[in-house]
C-alpha positions as CSV (number, residue, x, y, z in Angstrom):
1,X,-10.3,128.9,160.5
2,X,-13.7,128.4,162.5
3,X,-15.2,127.1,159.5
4,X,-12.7,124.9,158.6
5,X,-12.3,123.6,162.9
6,X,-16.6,123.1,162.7
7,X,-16.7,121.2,159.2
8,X,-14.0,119.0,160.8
9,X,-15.4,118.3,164.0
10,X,-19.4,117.6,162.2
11,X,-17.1,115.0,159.6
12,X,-15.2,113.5,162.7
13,X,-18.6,113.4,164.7
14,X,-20.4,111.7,161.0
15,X,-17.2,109.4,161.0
16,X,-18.1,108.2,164.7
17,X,-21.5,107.8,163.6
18,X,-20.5,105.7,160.6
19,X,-18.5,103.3,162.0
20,X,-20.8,103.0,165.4
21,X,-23.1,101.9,162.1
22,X,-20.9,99.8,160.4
23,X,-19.7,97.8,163.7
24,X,-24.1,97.3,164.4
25,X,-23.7,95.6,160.9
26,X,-21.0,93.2,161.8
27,X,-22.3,90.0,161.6
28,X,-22.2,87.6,165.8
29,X,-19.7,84.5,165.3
30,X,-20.9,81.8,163.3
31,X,-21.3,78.5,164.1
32,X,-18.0,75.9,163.9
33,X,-17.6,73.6,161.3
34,X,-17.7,70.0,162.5
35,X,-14.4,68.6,163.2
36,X,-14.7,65.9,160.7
37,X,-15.4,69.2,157.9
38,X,-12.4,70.7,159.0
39,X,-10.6,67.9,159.1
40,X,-11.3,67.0,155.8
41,X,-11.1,70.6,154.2
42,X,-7.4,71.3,156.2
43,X,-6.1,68.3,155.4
44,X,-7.4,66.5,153.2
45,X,-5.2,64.3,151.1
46,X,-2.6,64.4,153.6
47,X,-1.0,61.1,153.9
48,X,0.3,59.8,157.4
49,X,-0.8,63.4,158.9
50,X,1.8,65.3,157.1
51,X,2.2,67.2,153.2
52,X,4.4,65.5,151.1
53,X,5.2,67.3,147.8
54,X,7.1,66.5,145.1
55,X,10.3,64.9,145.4
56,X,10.9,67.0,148.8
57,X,12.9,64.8,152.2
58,X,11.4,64.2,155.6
59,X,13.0,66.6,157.5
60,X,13.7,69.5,154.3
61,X,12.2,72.4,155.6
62,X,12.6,76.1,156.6
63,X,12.4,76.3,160.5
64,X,10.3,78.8,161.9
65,X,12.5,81.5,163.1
66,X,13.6,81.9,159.4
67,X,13.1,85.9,158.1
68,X,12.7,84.6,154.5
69,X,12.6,81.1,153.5
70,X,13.8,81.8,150.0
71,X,16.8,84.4,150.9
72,X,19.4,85.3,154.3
73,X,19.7,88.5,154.4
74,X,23.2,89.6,156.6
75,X,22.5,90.5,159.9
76,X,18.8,90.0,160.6
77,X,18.7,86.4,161.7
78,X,20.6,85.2,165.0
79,X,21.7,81.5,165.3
80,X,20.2,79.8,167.7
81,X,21.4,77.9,170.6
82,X,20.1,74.5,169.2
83,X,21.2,75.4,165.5
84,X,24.0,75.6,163.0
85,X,24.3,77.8,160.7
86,X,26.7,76.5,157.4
87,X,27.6,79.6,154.9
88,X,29.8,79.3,151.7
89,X,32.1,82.1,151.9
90,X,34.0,80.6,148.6
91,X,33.0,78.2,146.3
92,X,35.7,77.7,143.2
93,X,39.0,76.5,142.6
94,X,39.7,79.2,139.9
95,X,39.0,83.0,141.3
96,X,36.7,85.2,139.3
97,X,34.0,88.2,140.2
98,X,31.2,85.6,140.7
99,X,32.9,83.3,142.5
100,X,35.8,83.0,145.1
101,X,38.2,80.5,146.5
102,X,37.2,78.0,148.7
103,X,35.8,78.8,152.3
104,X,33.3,76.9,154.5
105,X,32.1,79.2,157.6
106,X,30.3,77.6,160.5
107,X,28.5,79.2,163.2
108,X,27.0,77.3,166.4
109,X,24.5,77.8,168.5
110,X,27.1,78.4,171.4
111,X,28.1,81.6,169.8
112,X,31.4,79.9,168.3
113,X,32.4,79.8,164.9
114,X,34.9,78.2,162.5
115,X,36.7,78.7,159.2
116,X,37.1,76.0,156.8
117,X,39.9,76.8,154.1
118,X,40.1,80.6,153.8
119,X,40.8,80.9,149.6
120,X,41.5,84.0,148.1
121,X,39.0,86.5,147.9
122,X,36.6,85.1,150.4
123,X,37.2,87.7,152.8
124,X,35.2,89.8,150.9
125,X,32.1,87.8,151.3
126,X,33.0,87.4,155.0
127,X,32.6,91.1,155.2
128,X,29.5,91.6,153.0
129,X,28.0,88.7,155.4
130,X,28.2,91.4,158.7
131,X,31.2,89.6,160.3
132,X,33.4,91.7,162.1
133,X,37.2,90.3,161.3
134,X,37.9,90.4,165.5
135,X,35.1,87.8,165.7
136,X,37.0,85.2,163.0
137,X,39.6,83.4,165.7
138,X,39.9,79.2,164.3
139,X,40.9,78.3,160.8
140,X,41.0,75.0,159.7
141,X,43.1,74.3,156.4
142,X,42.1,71.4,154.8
143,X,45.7,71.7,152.3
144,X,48.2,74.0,151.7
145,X,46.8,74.8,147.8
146,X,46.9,78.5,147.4
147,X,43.0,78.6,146.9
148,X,42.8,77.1,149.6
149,X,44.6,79.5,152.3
150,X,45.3,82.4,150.0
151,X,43.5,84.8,151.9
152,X,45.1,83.8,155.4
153,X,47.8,86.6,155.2
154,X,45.2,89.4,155.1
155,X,42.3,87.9,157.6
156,X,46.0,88.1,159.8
157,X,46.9,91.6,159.4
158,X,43.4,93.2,159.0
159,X,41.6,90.9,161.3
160,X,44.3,92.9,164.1
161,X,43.9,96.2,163.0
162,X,40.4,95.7,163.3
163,X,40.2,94.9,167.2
164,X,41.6,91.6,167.0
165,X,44.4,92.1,169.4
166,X,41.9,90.3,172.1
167,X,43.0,86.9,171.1
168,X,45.8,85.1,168.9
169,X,44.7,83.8,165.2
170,X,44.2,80.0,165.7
171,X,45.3,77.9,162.7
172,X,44.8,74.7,162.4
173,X,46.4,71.9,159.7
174,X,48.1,68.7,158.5
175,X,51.6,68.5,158.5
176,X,53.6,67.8,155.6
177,X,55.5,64.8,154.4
178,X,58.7,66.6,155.6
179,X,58.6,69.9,157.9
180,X,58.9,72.2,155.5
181,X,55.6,71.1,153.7
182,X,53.6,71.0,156.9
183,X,51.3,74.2,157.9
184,X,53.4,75.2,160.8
185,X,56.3,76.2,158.0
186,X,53.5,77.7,155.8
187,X,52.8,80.6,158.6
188,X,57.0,81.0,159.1
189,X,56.9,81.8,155.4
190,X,53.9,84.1,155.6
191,X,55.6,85.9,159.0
192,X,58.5,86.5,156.4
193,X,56.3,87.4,153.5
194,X,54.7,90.4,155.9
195,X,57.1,91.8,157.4
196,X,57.1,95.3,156.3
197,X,53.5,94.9,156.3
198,X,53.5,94.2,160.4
199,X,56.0,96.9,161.3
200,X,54.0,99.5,159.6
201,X,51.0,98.6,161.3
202,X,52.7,98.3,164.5
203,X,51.8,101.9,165.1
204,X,48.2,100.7,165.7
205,X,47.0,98.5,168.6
206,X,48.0,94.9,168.3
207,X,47.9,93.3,171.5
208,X,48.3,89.3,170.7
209,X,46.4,89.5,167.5
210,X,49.5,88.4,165.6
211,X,50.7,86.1,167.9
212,X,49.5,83.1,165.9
213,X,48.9,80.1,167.7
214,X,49.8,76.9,165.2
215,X,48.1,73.7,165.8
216,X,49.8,71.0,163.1
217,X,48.8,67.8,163.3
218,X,50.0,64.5,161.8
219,X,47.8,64.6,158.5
220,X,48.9,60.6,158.6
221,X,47.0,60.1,161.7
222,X,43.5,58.8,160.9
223,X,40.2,60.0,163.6
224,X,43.0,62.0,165.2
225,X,40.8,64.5,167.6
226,X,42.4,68.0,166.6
227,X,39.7,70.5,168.4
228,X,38.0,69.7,171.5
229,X,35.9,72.8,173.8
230,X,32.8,74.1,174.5
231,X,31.1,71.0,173.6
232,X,32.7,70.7,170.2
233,X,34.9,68.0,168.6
234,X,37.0,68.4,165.0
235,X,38.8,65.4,163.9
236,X,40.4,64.4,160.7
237,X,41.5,62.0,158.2
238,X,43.9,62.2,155.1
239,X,43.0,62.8,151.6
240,X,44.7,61.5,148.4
241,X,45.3,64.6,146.8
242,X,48.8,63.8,144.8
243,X,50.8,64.8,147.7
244,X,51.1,63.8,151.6
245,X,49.6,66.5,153.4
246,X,45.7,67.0,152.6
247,X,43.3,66.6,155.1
248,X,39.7,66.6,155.9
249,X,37.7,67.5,159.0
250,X,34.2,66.4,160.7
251,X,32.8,68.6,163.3
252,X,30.6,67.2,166.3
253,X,28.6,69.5,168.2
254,X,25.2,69.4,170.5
255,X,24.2,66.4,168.2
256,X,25.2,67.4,164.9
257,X,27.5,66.7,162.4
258,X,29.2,68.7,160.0
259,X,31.9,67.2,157.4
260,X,34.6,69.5,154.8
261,X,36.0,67.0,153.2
262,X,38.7,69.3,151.0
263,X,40.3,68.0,147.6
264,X,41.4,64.8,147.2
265,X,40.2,61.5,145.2
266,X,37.1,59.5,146.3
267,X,38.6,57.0,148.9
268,X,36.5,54.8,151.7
269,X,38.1,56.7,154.7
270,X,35.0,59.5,154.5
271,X,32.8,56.5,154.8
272,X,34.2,55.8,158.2
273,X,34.7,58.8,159.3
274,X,31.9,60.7,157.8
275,X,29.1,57.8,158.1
276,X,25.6,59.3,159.2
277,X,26.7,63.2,159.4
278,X,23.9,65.2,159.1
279,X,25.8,67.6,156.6
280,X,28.2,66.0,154.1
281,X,30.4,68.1,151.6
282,X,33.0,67.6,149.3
283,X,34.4,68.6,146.0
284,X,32.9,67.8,142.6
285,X,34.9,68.1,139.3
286,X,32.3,67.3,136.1
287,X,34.2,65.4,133.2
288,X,33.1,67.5,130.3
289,X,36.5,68.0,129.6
290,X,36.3,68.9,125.9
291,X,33.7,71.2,126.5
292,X,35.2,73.2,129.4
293,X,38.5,73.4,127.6
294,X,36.6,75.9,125.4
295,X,35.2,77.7,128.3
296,X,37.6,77.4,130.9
297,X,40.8,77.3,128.9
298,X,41.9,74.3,130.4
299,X,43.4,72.4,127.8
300,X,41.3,68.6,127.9
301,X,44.0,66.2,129.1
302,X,45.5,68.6,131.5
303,X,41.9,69.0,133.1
304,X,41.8,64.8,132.3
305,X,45.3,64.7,134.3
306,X,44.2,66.7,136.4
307,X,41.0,65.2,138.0
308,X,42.6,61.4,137.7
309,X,45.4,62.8,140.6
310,X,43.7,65.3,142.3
311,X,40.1,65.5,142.6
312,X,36.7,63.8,143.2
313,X,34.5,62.9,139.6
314,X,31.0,64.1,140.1
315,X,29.6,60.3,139.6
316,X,32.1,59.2,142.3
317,X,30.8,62.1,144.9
318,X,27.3,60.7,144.4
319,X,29.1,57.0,145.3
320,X,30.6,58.1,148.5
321,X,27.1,60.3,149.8
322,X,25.2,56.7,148.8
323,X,27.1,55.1,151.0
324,X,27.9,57.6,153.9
325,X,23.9,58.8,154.0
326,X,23.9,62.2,155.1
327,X,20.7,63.8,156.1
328,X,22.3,66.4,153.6
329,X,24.6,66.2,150.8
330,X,26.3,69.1,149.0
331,X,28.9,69.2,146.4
332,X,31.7,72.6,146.1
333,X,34.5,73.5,145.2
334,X,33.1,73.7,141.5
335,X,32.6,76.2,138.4
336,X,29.2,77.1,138.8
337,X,28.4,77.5,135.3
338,X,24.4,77.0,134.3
339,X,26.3,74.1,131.1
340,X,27.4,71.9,134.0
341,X,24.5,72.0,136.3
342,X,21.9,70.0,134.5
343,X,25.1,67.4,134.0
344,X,26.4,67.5,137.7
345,X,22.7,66.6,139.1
346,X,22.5,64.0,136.6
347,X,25.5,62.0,137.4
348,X,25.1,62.7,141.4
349,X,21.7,60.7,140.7
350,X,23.2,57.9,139.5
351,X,24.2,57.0,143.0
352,X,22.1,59.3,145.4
353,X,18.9,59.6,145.7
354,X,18.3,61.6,149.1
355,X,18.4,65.1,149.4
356,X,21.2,67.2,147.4
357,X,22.4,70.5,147.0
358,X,25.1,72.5,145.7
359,X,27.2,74.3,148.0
360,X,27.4,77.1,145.2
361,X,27.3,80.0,144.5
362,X,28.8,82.4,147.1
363,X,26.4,82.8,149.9
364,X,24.4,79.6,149.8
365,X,23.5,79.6,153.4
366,X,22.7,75.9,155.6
367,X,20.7,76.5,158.4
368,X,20.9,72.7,160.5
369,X,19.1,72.1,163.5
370,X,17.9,68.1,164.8
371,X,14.6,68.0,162.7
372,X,14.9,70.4,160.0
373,X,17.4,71.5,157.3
374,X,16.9,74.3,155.1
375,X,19.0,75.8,152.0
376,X,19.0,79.3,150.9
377,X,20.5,81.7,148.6
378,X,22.0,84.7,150.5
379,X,21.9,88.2,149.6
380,X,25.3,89.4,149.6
381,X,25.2,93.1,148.9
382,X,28.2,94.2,146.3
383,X,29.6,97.2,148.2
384,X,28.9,96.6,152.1
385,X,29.9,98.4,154.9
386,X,32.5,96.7,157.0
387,X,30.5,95.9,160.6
388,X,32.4,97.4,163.5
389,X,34.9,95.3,165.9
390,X,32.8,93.2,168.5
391,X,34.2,92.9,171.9
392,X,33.5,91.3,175.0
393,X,32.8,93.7,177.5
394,X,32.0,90.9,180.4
395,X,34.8,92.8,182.4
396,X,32.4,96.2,181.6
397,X,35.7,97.8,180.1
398,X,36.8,98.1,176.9
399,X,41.0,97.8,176.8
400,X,43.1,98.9,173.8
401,X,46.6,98.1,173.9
402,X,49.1,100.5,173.4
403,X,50.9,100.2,170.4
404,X,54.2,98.8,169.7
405,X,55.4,101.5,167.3
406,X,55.5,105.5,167.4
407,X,55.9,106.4,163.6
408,X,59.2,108.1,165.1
409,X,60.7,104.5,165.8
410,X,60.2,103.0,162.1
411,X,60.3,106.0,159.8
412,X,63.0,108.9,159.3
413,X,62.1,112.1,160.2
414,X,63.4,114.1,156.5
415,X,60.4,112.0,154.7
416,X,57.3,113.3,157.3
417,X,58.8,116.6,156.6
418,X,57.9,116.5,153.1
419,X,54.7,116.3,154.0
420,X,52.2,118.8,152.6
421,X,50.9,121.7,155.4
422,X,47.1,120.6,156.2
423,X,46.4,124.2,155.6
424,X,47.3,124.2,152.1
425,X,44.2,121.8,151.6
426,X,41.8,122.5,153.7
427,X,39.0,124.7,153.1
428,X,39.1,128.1,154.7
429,X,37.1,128.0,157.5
430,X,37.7,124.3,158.1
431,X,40.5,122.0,159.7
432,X,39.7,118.8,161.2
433,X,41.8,118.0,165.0
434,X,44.3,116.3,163.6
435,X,45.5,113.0,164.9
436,X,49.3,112.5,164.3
437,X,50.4,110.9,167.1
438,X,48.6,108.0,169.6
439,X,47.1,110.3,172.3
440,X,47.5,108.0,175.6
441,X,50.5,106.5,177.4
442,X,50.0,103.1,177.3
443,X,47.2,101.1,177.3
444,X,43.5,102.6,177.2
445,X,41.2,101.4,179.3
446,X,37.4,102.6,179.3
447,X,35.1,101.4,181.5
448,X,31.5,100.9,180.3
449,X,30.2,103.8,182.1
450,X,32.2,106.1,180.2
451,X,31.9,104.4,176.8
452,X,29.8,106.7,174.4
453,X,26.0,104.7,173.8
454,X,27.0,104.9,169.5
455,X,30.1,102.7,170.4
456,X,28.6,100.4,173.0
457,X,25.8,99.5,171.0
458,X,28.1,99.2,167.4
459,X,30.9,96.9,169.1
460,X,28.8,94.6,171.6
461,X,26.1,93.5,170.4
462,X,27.8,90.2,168.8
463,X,29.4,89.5,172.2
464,X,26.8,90.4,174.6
465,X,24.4,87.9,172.3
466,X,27.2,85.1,172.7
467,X,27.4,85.1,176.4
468,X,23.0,85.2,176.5
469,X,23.6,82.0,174.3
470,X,26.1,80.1,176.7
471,X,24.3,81.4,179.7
472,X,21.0,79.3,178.0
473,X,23.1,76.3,177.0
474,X,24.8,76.0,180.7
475,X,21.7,76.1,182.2
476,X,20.5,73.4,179.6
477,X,23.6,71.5,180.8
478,X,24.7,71.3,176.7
479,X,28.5,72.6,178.4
């Protein structure tokens, strides 16, 4: 051991030696280039004092703050209080494993965030994108298609069971040609349709998370103002979409412009309402008819029928961007199928020439600030966790309401005695504290002095980052 302790302290002391050697060795700072060498080697080339590559746009490029510039990766990037942040959630009108129904999610810089069309299955990218179902509060249905609100009745009941019952679901939509086609009937229907469904789960918190707060509009009413707070302004303007009742929606904010135009046919009104928005979006339906019958299984002149009453032609979404001039334009709504891609840029470019991108796949992620826009593929993981409820804890409590429901009250008693003794399957040795019944009277309230450090840090940090946010804007005078 003496040995080993002396060879180690001679190597250490030949180490010190060494590098006091090496460090003589280092050459003393040379002498600058001139500027006009640096000038020429840095930037040579460089017309009007800036790169210009390719077919790249003024203004098309990753801002700083970025983590990757080729990818988003969930959860490691906040928005910030200048930006918006635009992810595609859903991106087809015909559900399948690669791609879901319809859904536009957009976050601000405020810390608010929005829903635009909620199609089936697009919860599920919702959750593999970190977001906690309590933090998803406005929806905003362009039309009353199934793909386009299908997933409505479970953001409803799940969003509530997981720590939604701070605030009512806000829905927002057109109204119908008659009552009972309007969105306000829709959510009657779906009360009915989940029924059984809410008095099961009314033995679990639910506070006002399912009192649902219905703001129909007149779809008829052109640059009607539907949303207007914290700084932000949605309005609307009808859609020909072979029935009364279709709508689409611009949001205004600190300066920018976001526009979900839904289905419908290519008509002037986005021109007017949509003119000079920074982000413009709407559908795009390629006319390879023949061709996708065989790969769709759309027979041609019902998919001919089809796109003549319902939806926007590829060449006639390039049209409308030409004429609206976006700093951005994206098309959705779309089979993204690698057949139709090479076609759909093509006939976009008959008309547009600025910048262009689809709004496809899943998880294409917009991040929009004044100077800069940048697109990127996000990396949606196939089996994520679901992130934990995010509450506000600016009151420093935490309050759970009591439920509604003891199982006692909804269930008869003969069934939960048929219920197997937990010490039939339990392991010798081992048997969990059972839960069974809701263990306070009431409603719970914790103050943040008693709240366990695991759960503070799990269920705040989305809120706590919200009010730093308006707490910068306020002072910035944005609200």
């Amino acid at each position: 051991m003496r040995k080993i302790r002396a060879l180690g302290v001679a190597a250490l002391t030949s180490l010190s030696l060494a590098s006091g050697a090496y460090a003589q060795q280092i050459p003393a700072p040379a002498e600058p280039s001139s500027a006009e060498d640096i000038q020429n080697a840095l930037l040579g080339g460089v017309p009007n004092g800036r790169w210009k590559e390719g077919l790249m746009f003024e203004g098309i490029s990753p801002q700083p703050w970025l983590q990757s510039a080729a990818n988003w990766f969930p959860g490691t990037e906040e928005v910030q209080p200048e930006e918006m942040r635009i992810t595609f959630m859903g991106t087809a009108p015909l559900l399948r494993p690669g791609q879901m129904n319809t859904s536009v999610f957009v976050e601000l810089g405020n810390g608010d965030n929005f829903i635009f069309d909620i199609g089936e299955g697009s919860v599920a990218n919702y959750q593999a994108a970190r977001i906690a179902l309590n933090e998803l509060t406005d929806v905003f249905i362009t039309h009353l298609h199934v793909d386009h609100f299908g997933a409505l009745p479970y953001l409803w009941m799940f969003r509530t069971w997981n720590g939604g019952w701070h605030e009512p679901l806000r829905i927002h939509g057109p109204s119908g040609r008659t009552p009972e086609y309007g969105t306000a009937a829709m959510v009657e229907g779906m009360k009915m349709m989940t029924a059984w469904h809410r008095d099961a789960f009314s033995v679990f918190p639910t506070g006002t998370g399912w009192d649902i707060e219905v703001n129909e509009f007149d779809f008829a009413d052109n640059g009607g103002v539907i949303y207007e707070k914290n700084g932000v302004t949605v309005r609307h303007w009808q859609r020909s979409h072979a029935k009364d009742g279709a709508t689409a929606y611009r949001l205004d904010w600190n300066d920018l412009c976001f526009v979900w135009t839904g289905d419908g046919r290519p008509n002037l009104l986005d021109v007017e309402y949509a003119k000079g928005c920074d982000v413009y979006i709407t559908e795009q339906q390629q006319e390879v008819v023949e061709i996708n019958s065989g790969v769709q299984g759309v027979p041609p002149f019902l998919a001919r029928y089809t796109i003549d009453t319902h939806h926007t032609p590829t060449y006639a979404a390039g049209y409308i961007a030409n004429l609206i001039q976006p700093r951005l334009f994206m098309t959705t709504h779309m089979s993204y199928d690698k057949y139709l891609l090479e076609e759909s840029v093509a006939e976009i470019r008959e008309h547009w020439k600025g910048p262009f991108h689809f709004g496809a796949p899943d998880g294409i992620v917009v991040n929009v600030t004044k100077d800069q826009i940048w697109v990127r593929e996000g990396i949606l993981p196939e089996f994520p966790n679901v992130r934990a409820p995010q509450f506000d804890f600016t009151n420093e409590q935490l309050v759970v309401p009591a439920p509604p429901h003891a199982r006692e009250d909804i269930q008869n008693a003969e069934v939960r005695e048929t219920e197997l003794d937990p010490e039939l399957y339990y392991p010798e040795g081992y048997h969990p504290e059972l839960l069974p019944f809701w263990p306070v009277e009431g409603d719970l309230v914790v103050p943040m002095e008693m709240m366990p450090e695991a759960l503070k840090n799990s269920m705040g940090a989305a809120w706590r980052h919200r009010e730093k946010n308006r707490e910068i804007l306020k002072e910035m005078g944005k609200f």
